[in-house]
Rosetta silent file (secondary structure, phi, psi, omega in degrees, C-alpha in Angstrom):
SEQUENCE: XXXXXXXXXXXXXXXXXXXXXXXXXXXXXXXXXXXXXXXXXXXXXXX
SCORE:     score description
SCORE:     0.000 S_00000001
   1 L     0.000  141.189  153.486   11.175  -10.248  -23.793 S_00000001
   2 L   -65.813  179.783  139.425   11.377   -7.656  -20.965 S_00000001
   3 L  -156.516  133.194 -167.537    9.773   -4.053  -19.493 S_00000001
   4 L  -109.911  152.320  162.577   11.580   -2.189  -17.685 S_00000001
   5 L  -138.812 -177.698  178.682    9.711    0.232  -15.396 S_00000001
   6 L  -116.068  141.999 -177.276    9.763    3.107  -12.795 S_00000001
   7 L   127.353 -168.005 -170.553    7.790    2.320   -9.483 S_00000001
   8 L  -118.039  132.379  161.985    7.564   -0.237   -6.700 S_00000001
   9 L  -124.663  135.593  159.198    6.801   -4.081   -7.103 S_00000001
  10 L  -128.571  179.326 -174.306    5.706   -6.169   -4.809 S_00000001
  11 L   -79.801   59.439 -170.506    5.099   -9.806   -4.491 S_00000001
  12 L   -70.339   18.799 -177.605    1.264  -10.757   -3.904 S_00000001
  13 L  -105.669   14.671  115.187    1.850  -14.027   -4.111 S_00000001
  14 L   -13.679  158.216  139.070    2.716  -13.241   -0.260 S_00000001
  15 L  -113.657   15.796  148.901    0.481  -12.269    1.980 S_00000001
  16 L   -65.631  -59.421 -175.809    2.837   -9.822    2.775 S_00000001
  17 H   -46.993  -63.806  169.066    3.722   -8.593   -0.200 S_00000001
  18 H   -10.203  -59.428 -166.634    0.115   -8.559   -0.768 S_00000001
  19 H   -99.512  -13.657  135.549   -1.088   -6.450    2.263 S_00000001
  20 H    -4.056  -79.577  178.457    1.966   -4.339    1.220 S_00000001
  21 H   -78.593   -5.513  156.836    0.609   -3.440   -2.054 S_00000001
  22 H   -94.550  -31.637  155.441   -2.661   -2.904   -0.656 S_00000001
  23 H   -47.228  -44.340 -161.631   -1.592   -0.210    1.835 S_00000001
  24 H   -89.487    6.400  176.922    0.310    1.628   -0.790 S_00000001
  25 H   -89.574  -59.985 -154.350   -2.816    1.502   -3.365 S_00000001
  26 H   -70.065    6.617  169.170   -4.997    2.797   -0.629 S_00000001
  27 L   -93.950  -34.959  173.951   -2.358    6.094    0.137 S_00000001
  28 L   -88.547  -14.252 -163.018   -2.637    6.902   -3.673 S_00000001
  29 L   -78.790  114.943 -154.059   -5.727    6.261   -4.172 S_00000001
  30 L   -89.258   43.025  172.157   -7.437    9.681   -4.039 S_00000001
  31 L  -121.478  -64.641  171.715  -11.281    9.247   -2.729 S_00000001
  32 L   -59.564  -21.715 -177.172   -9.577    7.105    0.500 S_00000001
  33 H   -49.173  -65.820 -170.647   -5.985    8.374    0.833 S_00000001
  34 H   -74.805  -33.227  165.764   -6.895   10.726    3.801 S_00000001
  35 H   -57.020  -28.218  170.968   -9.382    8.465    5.742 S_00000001
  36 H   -57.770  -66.994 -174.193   -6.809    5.637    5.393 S_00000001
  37 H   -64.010  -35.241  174.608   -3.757    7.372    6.108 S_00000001
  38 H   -79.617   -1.916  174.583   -5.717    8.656    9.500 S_00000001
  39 H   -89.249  -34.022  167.480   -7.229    5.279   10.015 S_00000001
  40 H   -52.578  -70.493  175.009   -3.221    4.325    9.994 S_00000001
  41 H   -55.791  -64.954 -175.361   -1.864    6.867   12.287 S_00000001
  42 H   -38.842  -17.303 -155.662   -4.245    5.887   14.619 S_00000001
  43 H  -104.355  -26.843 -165.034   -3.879    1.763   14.526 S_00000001
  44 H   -87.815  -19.009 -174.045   -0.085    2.591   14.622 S_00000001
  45 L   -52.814  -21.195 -170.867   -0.432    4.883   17.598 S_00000001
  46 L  -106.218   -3.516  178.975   -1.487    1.792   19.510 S_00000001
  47 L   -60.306    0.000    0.000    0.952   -0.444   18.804 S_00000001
């Protein structure tokens, strides 16, 4: 049997995948999306 879906998968059995799919829960996620995403720009700003 199948399911087909609409969306994004990733692979947590990664630790890529993993930290992947936890970045994109914490951008939807709406009580954390904007402290996150500015906790982001900042961390990437230093790279």
């Amino acid at each position: 049997m199948s399911y087909e879906f609409e969306g994004n998968r990733y692979d947590c059995g990664s630790k890529f995948g993993f930290l992947l799919a936890n970045v994109e829960y914490g951008l939807l996620h709406q009580e954390i999306k904007s402290e996150f995403a500015a906790y982001l720009q900042q961390r990437v700003s230093k790279i």
